[in-house]
C-alpha positions in Angstrom: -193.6 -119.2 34.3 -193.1 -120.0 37.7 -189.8 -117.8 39.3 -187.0 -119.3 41.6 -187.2 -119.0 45.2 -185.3 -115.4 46.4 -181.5 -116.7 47.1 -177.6 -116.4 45.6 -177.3 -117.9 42.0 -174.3 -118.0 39.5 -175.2 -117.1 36.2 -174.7 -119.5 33.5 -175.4 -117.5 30.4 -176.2 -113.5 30.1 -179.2 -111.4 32.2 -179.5 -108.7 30.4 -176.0 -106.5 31.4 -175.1 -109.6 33.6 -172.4 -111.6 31.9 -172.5 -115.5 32.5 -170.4 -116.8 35.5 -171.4 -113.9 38.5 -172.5 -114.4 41.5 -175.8 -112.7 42.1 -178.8 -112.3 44.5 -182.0 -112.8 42.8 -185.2 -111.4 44.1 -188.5 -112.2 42.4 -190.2 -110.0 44.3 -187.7 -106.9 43.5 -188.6 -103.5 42.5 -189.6 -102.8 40.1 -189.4 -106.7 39.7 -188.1 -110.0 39.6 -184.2 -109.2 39.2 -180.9 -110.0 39.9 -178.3 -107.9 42.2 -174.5 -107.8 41.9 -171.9 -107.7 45.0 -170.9 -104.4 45.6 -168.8 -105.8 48.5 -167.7 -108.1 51.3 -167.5 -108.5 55.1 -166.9 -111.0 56.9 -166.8 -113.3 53.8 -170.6 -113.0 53.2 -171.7 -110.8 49.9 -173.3 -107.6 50.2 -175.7 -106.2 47.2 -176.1 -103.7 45.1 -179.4 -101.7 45.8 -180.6 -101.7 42.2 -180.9 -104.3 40.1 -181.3 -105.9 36.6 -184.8 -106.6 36.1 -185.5 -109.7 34.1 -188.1 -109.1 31.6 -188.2 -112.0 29.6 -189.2 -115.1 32.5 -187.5 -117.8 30.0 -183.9 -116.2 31.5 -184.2 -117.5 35.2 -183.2 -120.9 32.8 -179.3 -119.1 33.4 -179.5 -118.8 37.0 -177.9 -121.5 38.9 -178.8 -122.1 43.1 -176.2 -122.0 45.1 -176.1 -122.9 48.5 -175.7 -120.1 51.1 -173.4 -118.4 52.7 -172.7 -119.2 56.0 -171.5 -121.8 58.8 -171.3 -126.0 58.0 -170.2 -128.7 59.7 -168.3 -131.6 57.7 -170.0 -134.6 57.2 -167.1 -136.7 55.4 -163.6 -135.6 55.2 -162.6 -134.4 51.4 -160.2 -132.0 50.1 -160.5 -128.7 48.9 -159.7 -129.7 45.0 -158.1 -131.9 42.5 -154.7 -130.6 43.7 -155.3 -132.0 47.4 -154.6 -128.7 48.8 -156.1 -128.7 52.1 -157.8 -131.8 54.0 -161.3 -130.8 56.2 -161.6 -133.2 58.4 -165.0 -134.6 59.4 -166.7 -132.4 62.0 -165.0 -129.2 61.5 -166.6 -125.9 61.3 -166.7 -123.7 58.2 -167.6 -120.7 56.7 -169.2 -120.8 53.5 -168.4 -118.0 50.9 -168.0 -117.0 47.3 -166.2 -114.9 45.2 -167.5 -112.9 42.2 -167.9 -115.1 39.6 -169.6 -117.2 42.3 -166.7 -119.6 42.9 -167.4 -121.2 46.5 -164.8 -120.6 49.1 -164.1 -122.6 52.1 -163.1 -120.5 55.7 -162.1 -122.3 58.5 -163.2 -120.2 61.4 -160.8 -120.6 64.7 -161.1 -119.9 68.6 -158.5 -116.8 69.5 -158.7 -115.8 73.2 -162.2 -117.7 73.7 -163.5 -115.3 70.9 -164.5 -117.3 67.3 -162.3 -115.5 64.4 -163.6 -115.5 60.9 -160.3 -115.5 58.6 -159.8 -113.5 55.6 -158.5 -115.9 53.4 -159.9 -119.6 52.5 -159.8 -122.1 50.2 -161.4 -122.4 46.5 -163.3 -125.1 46.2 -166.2 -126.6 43.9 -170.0 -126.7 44.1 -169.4 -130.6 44.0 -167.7 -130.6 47.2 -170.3 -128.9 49.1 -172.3 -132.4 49.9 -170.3 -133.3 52.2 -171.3 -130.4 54.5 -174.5 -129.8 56.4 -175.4 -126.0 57.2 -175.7 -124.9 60.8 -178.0 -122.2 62.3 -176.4 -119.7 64.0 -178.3 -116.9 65.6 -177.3 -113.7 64.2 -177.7 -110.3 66.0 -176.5 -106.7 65.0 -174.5 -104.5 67.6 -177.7 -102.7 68.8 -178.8 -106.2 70.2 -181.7 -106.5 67.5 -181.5 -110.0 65.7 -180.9 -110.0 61.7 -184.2 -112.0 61.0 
């Protein structure tokens, strides 16, 4: 059976001691195999993951994994609300910060400019997978504090 690509996922039914509706990382490449990884944490609004893993034994259960976009910074293509409620309006061409929460709910940032200096806000907006067409990911060049760039 041919294994997803390495990315974030939401379960849709159990992996093993993963219950249906989490937000993992899967890696098929993991040690000691293919498996999926839990958040142990967040910063910045972007996931962090556990070390260790549940390996997937039986290849017929990547069937529950769901892709999910990932995290990160979009632009808005076409203007739409946050949800059914109407809650808050992003307006075309607007920066964002993609996130999710646990049970891999996607959540909507809306970085700002403070003192010429971006700031990534703690809190955003629930949204749903739906939605996310109508934004287009941006690269953004990503360094540690030593100077040495993340990939």
């Amino acid at each position: 059976m041919l294994l997803p690509p390495c990315g974030l996922y939401r379960t849709t039914g159990p992996i093993g001691n993963v219950e249906p509706e989490r937000l993992v990382y899967f890696h098929n490449h993991g040690d000691p195999g293919p498996g999926v990884y839990l958040p142990k944490e967040w910063r910045y609004n972007r996931a962090l993951f556990e070390p260790k893993g549940q390996v997937i034994d039986d290849p017929g259960l990547v069937r529950f994994l769901l892709p999910l976009p990932r995290e990160g910074f979009y632009r808005v293509l076409e203007t739409f609300h946050c949800c059914e409620k109407n809650c808050r309006l992003f307006e075309q061409d607007a920066l964002l910060q993609l996130g999710y929460n646990g049970d891999g709910v996607p959540i909507l940032f809306t970085p700002e400019l403070v003192d010429f200096m971006f700031a990534i806000p703690a809190k955003g907006w629930k949204t749903t997978l739906e939605t996310l067409g109508n934004l287009s990911f941006l690269r953004v060049p990503e360094t540690k504090r030593d100077g040495t760039p993340t990939q």
